[in-house]
C-alpha positions in Angstrom: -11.2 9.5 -59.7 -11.4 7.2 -56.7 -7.5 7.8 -56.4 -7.1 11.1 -56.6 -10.0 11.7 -54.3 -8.1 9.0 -51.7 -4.9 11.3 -52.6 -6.6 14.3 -51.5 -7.6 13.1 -48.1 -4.4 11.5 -47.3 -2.7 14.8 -47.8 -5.5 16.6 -45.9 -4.9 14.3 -42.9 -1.1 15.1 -42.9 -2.0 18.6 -42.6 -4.3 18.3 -39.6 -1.8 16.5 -37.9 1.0 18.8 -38.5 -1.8 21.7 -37.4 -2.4 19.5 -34.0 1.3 19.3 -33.9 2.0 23.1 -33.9 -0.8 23.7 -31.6 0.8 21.4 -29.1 3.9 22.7 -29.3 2.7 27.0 -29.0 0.1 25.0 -26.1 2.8 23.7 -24.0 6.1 24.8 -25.1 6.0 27.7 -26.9 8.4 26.6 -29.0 11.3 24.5 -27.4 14.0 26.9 -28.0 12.8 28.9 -25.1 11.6 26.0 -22.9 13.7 24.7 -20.1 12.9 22.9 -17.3 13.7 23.3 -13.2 12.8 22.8 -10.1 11.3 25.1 -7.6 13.3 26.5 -4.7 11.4 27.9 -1.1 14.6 29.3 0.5 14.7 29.1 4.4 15.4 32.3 6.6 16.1 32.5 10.4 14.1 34.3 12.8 16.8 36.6 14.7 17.5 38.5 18.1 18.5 42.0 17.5 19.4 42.2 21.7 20.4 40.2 24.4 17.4 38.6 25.9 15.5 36.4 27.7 13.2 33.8 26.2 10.0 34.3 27.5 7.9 31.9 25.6 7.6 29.4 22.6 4.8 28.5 20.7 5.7 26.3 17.7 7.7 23.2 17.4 9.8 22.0 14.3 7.4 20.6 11.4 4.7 22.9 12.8 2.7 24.7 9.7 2.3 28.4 10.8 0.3 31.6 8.9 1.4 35.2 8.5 1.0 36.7 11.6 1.2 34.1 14.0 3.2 34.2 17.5 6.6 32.3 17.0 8.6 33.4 19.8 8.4 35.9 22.6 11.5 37.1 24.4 11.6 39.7 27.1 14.8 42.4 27.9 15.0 44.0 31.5 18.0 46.3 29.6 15.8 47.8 27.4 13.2 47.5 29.8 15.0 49.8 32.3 16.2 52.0 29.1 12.6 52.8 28.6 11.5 53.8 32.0 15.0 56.0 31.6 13.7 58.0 28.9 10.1 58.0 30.2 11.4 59.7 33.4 13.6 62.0 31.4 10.7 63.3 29.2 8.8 63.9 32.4 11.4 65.8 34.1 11.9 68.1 30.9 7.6 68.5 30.6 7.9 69.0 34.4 10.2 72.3 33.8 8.7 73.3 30.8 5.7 74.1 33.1 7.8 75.6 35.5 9.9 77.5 33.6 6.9 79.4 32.1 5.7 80.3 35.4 9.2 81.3 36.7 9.0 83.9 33.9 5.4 85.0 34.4 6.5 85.4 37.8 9.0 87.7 37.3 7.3 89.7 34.8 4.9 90.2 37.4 7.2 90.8 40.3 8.9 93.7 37.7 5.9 95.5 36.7 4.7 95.7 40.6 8.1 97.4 41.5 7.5 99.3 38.2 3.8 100.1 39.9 5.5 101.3 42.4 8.0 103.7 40.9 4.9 104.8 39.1 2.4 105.5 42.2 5.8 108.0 43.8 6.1 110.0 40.4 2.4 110.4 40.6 1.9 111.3 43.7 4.8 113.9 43.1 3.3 115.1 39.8 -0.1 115.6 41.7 1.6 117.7 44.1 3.8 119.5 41.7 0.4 120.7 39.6 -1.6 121.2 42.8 1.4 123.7 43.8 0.9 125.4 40.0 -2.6 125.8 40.4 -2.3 127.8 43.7 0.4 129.7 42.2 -1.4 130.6 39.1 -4.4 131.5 41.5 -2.5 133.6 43.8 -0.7 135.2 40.5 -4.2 136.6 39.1 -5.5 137.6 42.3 -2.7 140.0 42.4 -2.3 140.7 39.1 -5.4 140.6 37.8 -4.0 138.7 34.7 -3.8 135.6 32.8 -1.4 133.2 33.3 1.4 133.7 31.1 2.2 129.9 31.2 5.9 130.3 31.3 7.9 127.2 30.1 10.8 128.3 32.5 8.7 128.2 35.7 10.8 125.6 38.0 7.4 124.3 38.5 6.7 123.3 35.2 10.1 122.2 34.4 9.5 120.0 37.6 6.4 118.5 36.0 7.4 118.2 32.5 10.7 115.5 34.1 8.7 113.8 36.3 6.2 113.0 33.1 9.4 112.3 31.4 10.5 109.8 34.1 7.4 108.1 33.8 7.7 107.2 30.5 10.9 106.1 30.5 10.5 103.8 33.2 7.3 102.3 31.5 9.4 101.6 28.2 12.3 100.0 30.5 9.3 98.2 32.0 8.1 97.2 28.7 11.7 96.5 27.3 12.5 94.4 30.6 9.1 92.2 29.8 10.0 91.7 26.3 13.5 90.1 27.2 12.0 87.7 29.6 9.7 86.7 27.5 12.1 85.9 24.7 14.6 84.3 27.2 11.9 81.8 28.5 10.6 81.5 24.4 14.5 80.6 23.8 14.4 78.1 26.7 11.2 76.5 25.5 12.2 75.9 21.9 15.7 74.3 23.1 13.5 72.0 26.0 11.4 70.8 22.9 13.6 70.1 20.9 15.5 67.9 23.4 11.5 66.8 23.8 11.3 65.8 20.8 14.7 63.7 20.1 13.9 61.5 23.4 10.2 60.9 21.8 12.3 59.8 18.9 14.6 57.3 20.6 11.7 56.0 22.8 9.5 55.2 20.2 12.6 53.5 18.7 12.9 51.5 21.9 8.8 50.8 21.9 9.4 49.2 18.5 12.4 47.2 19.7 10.3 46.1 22.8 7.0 45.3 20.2 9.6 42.8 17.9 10.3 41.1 21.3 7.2 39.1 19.9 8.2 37.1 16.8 5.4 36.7 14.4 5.8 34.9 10.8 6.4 36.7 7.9 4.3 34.9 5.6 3.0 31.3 5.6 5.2 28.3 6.1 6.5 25.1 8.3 8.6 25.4 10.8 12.7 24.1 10.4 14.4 24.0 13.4 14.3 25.7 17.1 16.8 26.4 18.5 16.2 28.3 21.8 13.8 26.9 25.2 12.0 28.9 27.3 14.3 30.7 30.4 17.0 30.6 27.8 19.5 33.9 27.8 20.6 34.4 24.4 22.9 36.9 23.1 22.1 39.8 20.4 21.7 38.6 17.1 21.6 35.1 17.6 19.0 32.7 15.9 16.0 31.8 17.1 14.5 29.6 14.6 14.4 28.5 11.3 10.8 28.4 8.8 10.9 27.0 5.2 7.8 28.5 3.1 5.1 26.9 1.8 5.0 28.3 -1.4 8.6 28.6 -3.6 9.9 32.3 -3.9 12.0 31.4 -6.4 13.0 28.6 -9.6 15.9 27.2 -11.1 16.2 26.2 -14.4 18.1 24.5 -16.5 19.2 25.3 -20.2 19.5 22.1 -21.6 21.9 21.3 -25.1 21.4 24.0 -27.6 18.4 26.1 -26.0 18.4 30.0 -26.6 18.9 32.1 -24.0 16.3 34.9 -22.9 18.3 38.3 -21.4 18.0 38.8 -17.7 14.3 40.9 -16.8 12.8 39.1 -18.9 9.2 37.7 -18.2 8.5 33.9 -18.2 5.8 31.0 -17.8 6.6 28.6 -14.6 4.4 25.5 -15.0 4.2 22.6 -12.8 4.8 19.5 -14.7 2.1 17.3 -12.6 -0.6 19.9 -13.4 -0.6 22.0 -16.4 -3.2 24.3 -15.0 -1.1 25.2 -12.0 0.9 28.2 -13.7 2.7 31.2 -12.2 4.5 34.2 -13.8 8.6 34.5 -12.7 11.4 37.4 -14.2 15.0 36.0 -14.8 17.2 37.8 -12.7 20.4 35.9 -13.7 22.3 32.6 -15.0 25.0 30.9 -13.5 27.3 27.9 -15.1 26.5 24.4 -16.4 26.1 21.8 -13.7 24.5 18.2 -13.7 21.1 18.3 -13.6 19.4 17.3 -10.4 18.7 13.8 -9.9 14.8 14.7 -10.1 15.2 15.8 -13.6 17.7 13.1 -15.1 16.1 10.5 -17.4 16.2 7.1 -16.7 19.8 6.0 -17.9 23.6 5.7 -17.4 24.2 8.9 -19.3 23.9 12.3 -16.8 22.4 15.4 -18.2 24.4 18.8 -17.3 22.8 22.5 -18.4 23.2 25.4 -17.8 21.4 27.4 -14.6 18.8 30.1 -14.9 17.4 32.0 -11.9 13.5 33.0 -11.8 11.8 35.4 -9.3 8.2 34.1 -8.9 5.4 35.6 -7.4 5.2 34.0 -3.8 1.6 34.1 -4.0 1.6 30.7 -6.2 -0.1 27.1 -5.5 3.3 25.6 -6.4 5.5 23.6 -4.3 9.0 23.6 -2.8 10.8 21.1 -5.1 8.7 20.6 -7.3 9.4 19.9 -10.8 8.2 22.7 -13.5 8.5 23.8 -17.0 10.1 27.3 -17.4 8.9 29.0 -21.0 
């Protein structure tokens, strides 16, 4: 009884330890087909010129730890300085004879309706006469007569009146037609000085920004590498400014060690730093290259070198990880 009893627990033990075994492994392997391990990578870049310029000022010095945001470099251009006040001037001049244009045209509407007024005021006057004259010969006609007026459409008289009423209109709808075309002439004029308005806004707000990324700020957080300009400096278009290595790793490479299994490319993975198991970030593969020996970092301690096979990981940048440091890719 006493044996069997001592059997049971034996066996009983074995299968906690095989449980405490699996639990390790899904804990902090998740199976070691998928494991791998790497190191993590915080790729420099180079702060760039896009113009010839003049620097103006430096703020940071090489091993100097800098934020998002902060003033790196500022440079200063006189070409596109001078480029600005060109447009500036240009958009003026064009606003200038938009204004004036529009008063040139009221101006001449005006000056064509008073000569209009004029031609007016003489028909008038010579319709005034011309009825005045048939009035006293319709008077004179019944004082002889002793009869209506007949109102004959053939009197010279009349036909006298009726064309100068005629004349009258017509001028006023010349007038009218006359006023219409100017205005449509200076509407023509002010579409075509807006739109050249409008593309010179375009390129000088192009310049503005050009002018604002005179001022180098950081992109995100990180220490500065190398500078390579000094204040007074003239430097040429596109040339480098200075170099800044971030803080936190943008990216991992791993390394796919003897017969591991190979996850496809988009995949999602666990980086986790080897030094604290806590200190985990989520990465996408994004591609493998070909077997090299592993980094010296991640040999073991003998004569024989270890080669795998490289995998690429995208990581969040927003990580507490370090540049170089060793992790555990699952």
């Amino acid at each position: 009884m006493d044996r069997t009893a001592n059997f049971n627990w034996f066996y009983a033990l074995v299968l906690i330890l095989m449980g405490a075994l699996l639990f390790v492994s899904v804990r902090f392997f998740q199976g070691s087909g998928y494991s791998s391990i790497g190191l993590t990578q915080g790729n420099e870049y180079k702060v760039n010129a896009e113009r010839s310029s003049v620097v103006r000022a430096v703020h940071i010095v090489p091993g100097q730890q800098v934020k998002a945001g902060d003033v790196l470099v500022e440079l200063t251009s006189n070409e596109l300085d001078i480029e600005i006040g060109k447009l500036v001037n240009r958009i003026d001049v064009l606003r200038s004879e938009q204004v004036e244009k529009v008063k040139l045209s009221k101006s001449d509407i005006e000056y064509m309706r008073a000569e209009q007024q004029i031609e007016v005021e003489k028909i008038n006057s010579e319709l005034l006469e011309a009825e005045g004259e048939l009035r006293l010969n319709q008077q004179l006609t019944r004082n002889f007569t002793q009869a209506k007026d007949s109102a004959n459409p053939n009197d010279p008289i009349r036909v006298r009146i009726n064309a100068l009423r005629q004349q009258k209109k017509k001028l006023e709808e010349a007038t009218g037609i006359k006023s219409d075309a100017i205005s449509q002439g200076d509407r023509t004029e002010q579409e075509l000085l807006k739109n050249q308005i409008v593309l010179l806004e375009k390129e000088l707000d192009i310049l503005k920004n050009e002018r604002k990324n005179l001022k180098k700020v950081a992109a995100a957080d990180g220490v500065i590498g190398n500078v390579y300009v000094k204040v007074g400096e003239q430097i040429e278009a596109f040339s480098s400014l200075l170099s800044v290595n971030p803080i936190h790793p943008v990216s991992v490479t791993g390394y796919l060690v003897g017969n591991k299994k190979e996850l496809p490319v988009g995949a999602n993975v666990n980086v986790r730093s080897f030094e604290h198991k806590d200190n985990t970030v989520r990465g996408k593969i994004i591609g493998y290259g070909s077997v090299v020996m592993l980094p010296e970092i991640l040999q073991k301690s003998t004569a024989v070198k270890a080669f795998g096979r490289e995998v690429f990981i995208e990581v969040n940048p927003q990580n507490n990880l370090a540049s170089g440091e060793k992790v555990l890719i699952q």
